[in-house]
C-alpha positions, 0 to 999 in steps of 0.5 A: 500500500505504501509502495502504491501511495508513493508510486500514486504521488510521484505520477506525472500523469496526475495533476500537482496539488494547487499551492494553498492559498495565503491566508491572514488570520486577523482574529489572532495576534502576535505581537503589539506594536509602539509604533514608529520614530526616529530621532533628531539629536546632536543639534539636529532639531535646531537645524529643522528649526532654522539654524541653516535658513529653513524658514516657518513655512518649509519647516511646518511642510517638514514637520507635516511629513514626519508627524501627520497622520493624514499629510505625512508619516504619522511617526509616532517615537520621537528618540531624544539625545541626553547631553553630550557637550561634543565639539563638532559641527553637528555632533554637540548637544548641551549638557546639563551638568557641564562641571564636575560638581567636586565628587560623587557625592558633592551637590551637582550645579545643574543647568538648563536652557529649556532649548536642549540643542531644539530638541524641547521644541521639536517635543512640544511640536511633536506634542501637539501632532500627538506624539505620546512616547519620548525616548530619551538615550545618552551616548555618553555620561559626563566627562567627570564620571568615567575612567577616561575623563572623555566624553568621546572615546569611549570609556567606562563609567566609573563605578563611584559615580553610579548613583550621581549618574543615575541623578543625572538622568533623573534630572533630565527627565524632570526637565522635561517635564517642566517643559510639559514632556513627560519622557516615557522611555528612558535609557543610559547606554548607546552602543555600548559595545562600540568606542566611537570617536563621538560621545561614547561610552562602554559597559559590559553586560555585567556593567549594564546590569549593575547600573540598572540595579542603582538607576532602577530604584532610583527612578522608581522613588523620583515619581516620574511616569518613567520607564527603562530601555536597555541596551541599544547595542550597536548590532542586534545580536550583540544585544542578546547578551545583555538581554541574557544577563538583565533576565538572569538578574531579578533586580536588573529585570524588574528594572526594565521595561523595554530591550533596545538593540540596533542591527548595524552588524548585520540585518535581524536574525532572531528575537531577543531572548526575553518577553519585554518589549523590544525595539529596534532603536536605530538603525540607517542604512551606510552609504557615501551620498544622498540617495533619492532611489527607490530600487538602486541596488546601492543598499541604501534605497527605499526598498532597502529600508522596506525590506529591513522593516518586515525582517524586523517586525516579523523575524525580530518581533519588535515592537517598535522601528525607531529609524535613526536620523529624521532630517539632517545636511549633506551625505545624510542617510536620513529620511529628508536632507535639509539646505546647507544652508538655504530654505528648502529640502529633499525628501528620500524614497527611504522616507516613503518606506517607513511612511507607508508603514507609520501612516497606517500601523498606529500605536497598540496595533497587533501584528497578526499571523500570515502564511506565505507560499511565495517567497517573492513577497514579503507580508505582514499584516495588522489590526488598529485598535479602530478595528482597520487591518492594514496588509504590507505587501513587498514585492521582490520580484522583477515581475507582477505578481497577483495574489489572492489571500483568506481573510479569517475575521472578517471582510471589507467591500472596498479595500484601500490600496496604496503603492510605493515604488520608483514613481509612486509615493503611497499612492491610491491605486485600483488594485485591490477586490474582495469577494466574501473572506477572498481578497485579490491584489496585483502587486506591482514588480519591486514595489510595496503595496499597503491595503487598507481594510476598515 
């Protein structure tokens, strides 16, 4: 009987079984989203604000693209950069502590010019488009406070100044929230596992974990509305060890909130070992020029960043994609380039990709299960809290694909469909049909296509 099956199934006169169809199951969930951001540190908001010529009006156009729900993005993180009194052009943000009090536990001359290199101008514009989640992040401790007396270069923080440090960031926070922005997100460490030649400072996992054991209480007894990241590890893999040693401690876990990792090593390649919140908290792709393209093999296209997306939220589980940089000058990878000087902007296709996605996936949203035949496209699905379900189409391939998929929780008689490619930025397009739980897309060669059900 065996034999007879095999030989039955291995048939060529027998017709091959149609390959199952696509099915997104909107009725379950996987993981809940934050949303989506970006940050604007190391003066960079003093630029949108006008610091090189951008005047009132190209800067409210600007602000519409990264904020608006209906005009722009809709981006939802805004990444604040905690002081670090930098020399270069570009790379400086004012500290709040600029001196060395005269030892650890000497009273700290705090000063603040409620400007914050722009930054509590963007918050509170951010603020009034919305904008609920404030992730604050230092790059570097002060100078003072760590073992190579060095804002740059790297360094340790010295093990003395632990609970100064921890005031410090505290203090930060309370700043804010004079100014009428409550941080929500709150983090200690850039890249540390990475010496730059910027604002930089190392720890180990060990060193992360014991910090978190001093700033932890610290920020529970300030009465801030406060929660904490850690690691912002500069490649996503390298985050799993410190991931690892905040859950194999009671202290350090119950200090954290929220695992941040960036993937500059590498795209993401497995979740995080924890079932906190996790989010990929910078990352842009490298390159040398200022790149406009949608589809130009460089690495640093719109679709690159598409692409990057989906791996992220699918094979990474994140909740949150935090892109690095919103707007800057030159070679910049960010999403628009500014003048240098002069009242004008450009935007990337780069922009378009995390817009497609920002726009339409809002906070608290659910990802929810997909099953995929066709390894050409890349597909994620979402349900809002309003009840809209959004479906992100990548298609890889060269050619147009049409793709009929079961919808499990219900159906909608006009679905929205928008395409991002070479000549379209989120565009409407007639390329969607529904007939009862069927739905059926053409999909356009290397383009994304957003469907929009309500």
């Amino acid at each position: 009987m065996l034999a007879l099956t095999s030989q039955a199934a291995a048939d060529p006169a027998r017709p091959a079984a149609a390959p199952a169809r696509p099915v997104i199951d909107f009725r379950s969930e996987l993981q809940p989203i934050d949303g989506f951001g970006f940050s604007m540190a190391f003066q960079r908001a003093d630029l949108l604000h006008g610091a090189r010529g951008l005047g009132p009006a190209k800067r409210r156009e600007v602000l519409d693209l990264l904020f608006s729900k209906d005009k722009g993005a809709g981006l939802s993180i805004l990444r604040l950069g905690i002081g670090s009194s930098t020399d270069t052009v570009y790379d400086h943000m004012p500290t709040i502590l600029p001196a060395d009090p005269g030892g650890p536990d000497a009273t700290p001359a705090y000063v603040w010019d409620g400007w914050d290199g722009g930054q509590v101008w963007l918050a509170k514009e951010a603020k009034k488009y919305g904008v609920e989640r404030f992730f604050a992040d230092a790059w570097s401790a002060p100078a003072f406070m760590k073992t190579n007396n060095n804002e740059n270069d790297g360094g340790e923080l010295l093990p003395a100044w632990r609970q100064a440090y921890a005031n410090y960031l505290v203090q930060y926070a309370k700043f804010y929230q004079r100014e009428g922005i409550g941080i929500t997100d709150l983090g200690f460490t850039n890249e540390p596992d990475w010496t730059a030649t910027y604002a930089s400072m190392r720890f180990t996992p060990q060193q992360a974990v014991d910090f978190l054991k001093v700033l932890g209480p610290t920020v529970r007894a300030s009465g801030l509305k406060t929660e904490l990241v850690c690691c912002d590890a500069a490649g996503w893999d390298r985050q799993i060890a410190f991931t690892e040693a905040i859950e194999a401690d009671p202290e350090a876990d119950k200090a954290v909130r929220t695992i941040t990792g960036h993937r500059y090593s590498g795209p993401t390649t497995v979740p995080q070992p924890t079932d906190k919140r996790v989010w990929m908290s910078e990352w842009s792709p490298d390159g040398t020029t200022w790149n406009e393209k949608w589809d130009d093999g460089s690495g640093y296209d719109g679709l690159t960043v598409a692409a990057d997306i989906q791996n992220t939220l699918t094979v990474g589980n994140a909740n949150a994609y935090v892109y690095w940089v919103g707007a800057s000058l030159g070679t910049t990878r960010g999403l628009v380039r500014l003048a240098n000087p002069g009242d004008d902007y450009r935007v990337s296709k780069r922009y378009w990709a995390l817009a497609a996605f920002s726009r339409f996936i809002r906070p608290d949203a659910v990802r929810v299960p997909v099953t995929n035949t066709d390894p050409a496209l890349q597909i994620t699905a979402f349900r809002n809290t309003d009840g809209s379900r959004v479906i992100e189409i990548l298609n890889t391939a060269t050619t147009e694909r049409s793709t009929t998929f079961s919808l499990r929780g219900g159906h909608d008689r006009h679905p929205e469909g928008y395409v991002t490619d070479e000549t379209r930025s989120i565009a409407p397009a007639d390329i969607v049909s529904t007939h009862g739980t069927s739905l059926t897309a053409k999909l356009a060669p290397r383009a994304l296509t957003t469907i929009v059900l309500d």
